[in-house]
C-alpha positions in Angstrom: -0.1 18.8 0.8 2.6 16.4 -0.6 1.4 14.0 -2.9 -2.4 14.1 -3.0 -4.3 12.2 -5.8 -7.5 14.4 -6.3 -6.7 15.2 -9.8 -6.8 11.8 -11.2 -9.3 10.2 -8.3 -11.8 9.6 -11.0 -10.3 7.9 -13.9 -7.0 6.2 -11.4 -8.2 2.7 -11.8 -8.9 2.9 -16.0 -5.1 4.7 -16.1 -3.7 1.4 -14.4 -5.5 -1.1 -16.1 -5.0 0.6 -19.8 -1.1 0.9 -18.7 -0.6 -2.0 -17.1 -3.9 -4.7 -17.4 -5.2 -6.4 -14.3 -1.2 -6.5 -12.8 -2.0 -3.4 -10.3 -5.3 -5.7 -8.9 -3.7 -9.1 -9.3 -0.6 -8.0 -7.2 -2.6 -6.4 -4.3 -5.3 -9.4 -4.4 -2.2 -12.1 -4.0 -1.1 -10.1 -0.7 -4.9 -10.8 0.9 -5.2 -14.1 0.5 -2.9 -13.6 3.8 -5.4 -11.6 5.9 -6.9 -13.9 8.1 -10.7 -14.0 10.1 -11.3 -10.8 12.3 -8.5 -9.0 11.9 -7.5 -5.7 12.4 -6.1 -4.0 9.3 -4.8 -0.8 8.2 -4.6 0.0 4.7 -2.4 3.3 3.7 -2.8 4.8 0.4 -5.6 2.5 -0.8 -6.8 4.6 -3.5 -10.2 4.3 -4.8 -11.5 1.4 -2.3 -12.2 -1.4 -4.6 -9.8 -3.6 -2.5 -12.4 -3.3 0.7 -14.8 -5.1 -1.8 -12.2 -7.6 -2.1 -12.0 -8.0 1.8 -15.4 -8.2 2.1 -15.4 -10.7 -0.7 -13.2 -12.7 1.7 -14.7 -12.2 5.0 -18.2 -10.1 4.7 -18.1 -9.0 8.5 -15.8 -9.3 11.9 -12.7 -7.2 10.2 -12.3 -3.5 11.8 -10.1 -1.7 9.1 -8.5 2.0 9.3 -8.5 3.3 5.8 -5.8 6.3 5.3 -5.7 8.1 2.3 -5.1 11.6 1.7 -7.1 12.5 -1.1 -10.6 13.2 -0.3 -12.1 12.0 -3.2 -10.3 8.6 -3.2 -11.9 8.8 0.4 -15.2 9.6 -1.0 -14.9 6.5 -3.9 -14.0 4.5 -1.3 -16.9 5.3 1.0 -19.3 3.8 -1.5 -17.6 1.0 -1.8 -19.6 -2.2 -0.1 -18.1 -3.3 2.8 -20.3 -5.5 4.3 -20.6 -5.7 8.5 -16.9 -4.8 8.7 -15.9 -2.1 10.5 -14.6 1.0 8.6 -13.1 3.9 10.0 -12.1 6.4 7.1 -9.2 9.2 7.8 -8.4 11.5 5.4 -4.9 12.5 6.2 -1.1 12.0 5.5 0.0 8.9 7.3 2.6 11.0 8.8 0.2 13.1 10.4 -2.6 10.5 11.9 -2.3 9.9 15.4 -3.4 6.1 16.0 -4.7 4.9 19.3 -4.3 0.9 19.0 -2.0 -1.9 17.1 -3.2 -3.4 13.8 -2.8 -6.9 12.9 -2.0 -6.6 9.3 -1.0 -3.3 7.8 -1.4 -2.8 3.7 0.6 -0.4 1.7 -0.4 -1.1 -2.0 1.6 1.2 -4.3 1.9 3.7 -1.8 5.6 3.8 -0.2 6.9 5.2 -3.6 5.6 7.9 -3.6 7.9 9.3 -0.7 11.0 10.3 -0.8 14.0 8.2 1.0 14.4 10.4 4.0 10.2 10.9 4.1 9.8 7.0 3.9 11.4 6.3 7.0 9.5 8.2 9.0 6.5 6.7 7.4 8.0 2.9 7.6 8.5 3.8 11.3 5.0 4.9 11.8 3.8 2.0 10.5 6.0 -0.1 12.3 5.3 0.9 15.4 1.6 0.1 15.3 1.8 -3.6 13.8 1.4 -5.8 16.4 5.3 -8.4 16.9 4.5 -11.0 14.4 2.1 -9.3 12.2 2.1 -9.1 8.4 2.6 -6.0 6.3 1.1 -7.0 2.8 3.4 -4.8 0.4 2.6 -3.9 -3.3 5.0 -1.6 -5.7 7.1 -1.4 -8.4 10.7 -2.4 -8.6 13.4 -2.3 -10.8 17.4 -3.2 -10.3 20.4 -2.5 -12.7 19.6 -5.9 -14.3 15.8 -4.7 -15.4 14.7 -4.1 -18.9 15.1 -0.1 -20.6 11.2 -0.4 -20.8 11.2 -1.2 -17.2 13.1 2.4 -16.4 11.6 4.1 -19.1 8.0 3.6 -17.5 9.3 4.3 -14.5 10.6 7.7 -15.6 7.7 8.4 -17.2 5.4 7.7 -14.5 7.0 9.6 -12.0 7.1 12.6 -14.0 3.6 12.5 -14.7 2.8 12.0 -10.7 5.1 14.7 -9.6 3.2 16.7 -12.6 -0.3 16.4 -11.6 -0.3 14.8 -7.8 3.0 16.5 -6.7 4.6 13.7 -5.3 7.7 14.4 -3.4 9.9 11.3 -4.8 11.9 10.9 -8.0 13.3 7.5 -7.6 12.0 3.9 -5.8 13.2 4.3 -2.3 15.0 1.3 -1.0 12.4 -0.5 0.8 14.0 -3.7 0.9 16.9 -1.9 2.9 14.3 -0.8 5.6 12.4 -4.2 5.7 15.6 -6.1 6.9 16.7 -3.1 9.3 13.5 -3.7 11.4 13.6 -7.4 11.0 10.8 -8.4 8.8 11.0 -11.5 7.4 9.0 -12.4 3.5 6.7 -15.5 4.2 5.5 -14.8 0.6 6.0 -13.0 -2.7 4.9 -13.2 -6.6 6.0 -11.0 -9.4 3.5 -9.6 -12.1 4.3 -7.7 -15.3 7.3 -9.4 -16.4 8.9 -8.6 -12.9 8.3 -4.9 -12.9 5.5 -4.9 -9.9 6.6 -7.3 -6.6 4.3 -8.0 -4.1 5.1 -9.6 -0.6 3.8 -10.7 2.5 6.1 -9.7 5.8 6.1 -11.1 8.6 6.8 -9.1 11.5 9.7 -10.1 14.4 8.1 -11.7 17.6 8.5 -9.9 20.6 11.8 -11.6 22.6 11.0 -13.6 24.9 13.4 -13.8 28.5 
């Protein structure tokens, strides 16, 4: 399977922080701030599951929350994990191959989208799409750079997606354009921060409102 993180489930979390400090965490807890009470959430790619402990910081019961990842020992870290009363439902699986039964009212994708391909990450973005409810929010996490960022900026980047295609065998080479495919589908930012001098975005989206005739 494309892009599975067993080989580094263990030690993912000390990798960030010694590379990048608390930026990774900091830029994923900005984007729940929006999560309101008793929502429901899906959370693609979360990794090792500390960010249900944040949830459940934030509201300790009433949220029902599909956790995707597929790496079965993320799944298994994240299992531990306290999560309160909330509701958890666990799927170990690529995104592209869950089959979801209901619509989610906030969908998180923390570091997650670049790690597919440009053709691949339209499929997923469509996926996704189609099971936020009209005016929902996608919390979005990930690095970015432009022709105007720093050679440190693109050197890291290099550097990181030759170790991930190394040892996780991740299908992408390059950022995909995600911006492109926000704007296609009509998602709107309500909110956004920058961390590590700029090289890691986070935003809140706000899914269009069904029309109304």
């Amino acid at each position: 399977m494309k892009g599975n993180y067993d080989t580094v489930a263990t030690f993912y979390d000390q990798l960030s922080t010694i590379v990048f400090g608390k930026a990774i965490f900091n830029a994923q807890k900005f984007l729940l701030k929006a999560v309101t009470p008793k929502s429901s959430i899906l959370i693609v790619g979360g990794g090792t599951g500390w960010i249900l402990e944040e949830l459940t910081r934030q509201y300790p019961s009433e949220l029902k929350i599909t956790y995707v990842d597929s790496s079965s020992k993320m799944i298994r870290l994240s299992r531990i994990k306290n999560i309160g009363d909330n509701e958890v439902v666990f799927l170990e699986a690529d995104i592209r191959d869950v089959a979801f039964a209901g619509l989610y009212d906030v969908v998180i994708t923390p570091f997650v989208l670049d790690n597919f391909s440009e053709t691949s990450v339209k499929t997923v973005f469509e996926k996704i799409d189609k099971v936020l409810v009209p005016g929902g929010l996608w919390l979005f996490s990930d690095f970015q750079v432009s022709d105007d960022s720093g050679f440190w900026q693109k050197t890291v980047l290099r550097v990181m997606y030759f170790f991930f295609r190394i040892f996780c065998n991740i299908e992408a080479e390059r950022l995909p354009d995600t911006d492109k495919l926000f704007n296609k589908y009509g998602y709107r930012g309500v909110g956004s921060k920058t961390f590590f001098r700029n090289f890691i975005g986070s935003v809140v989206y706000k899914k269009r409102e069904r029309e109304k005739f």
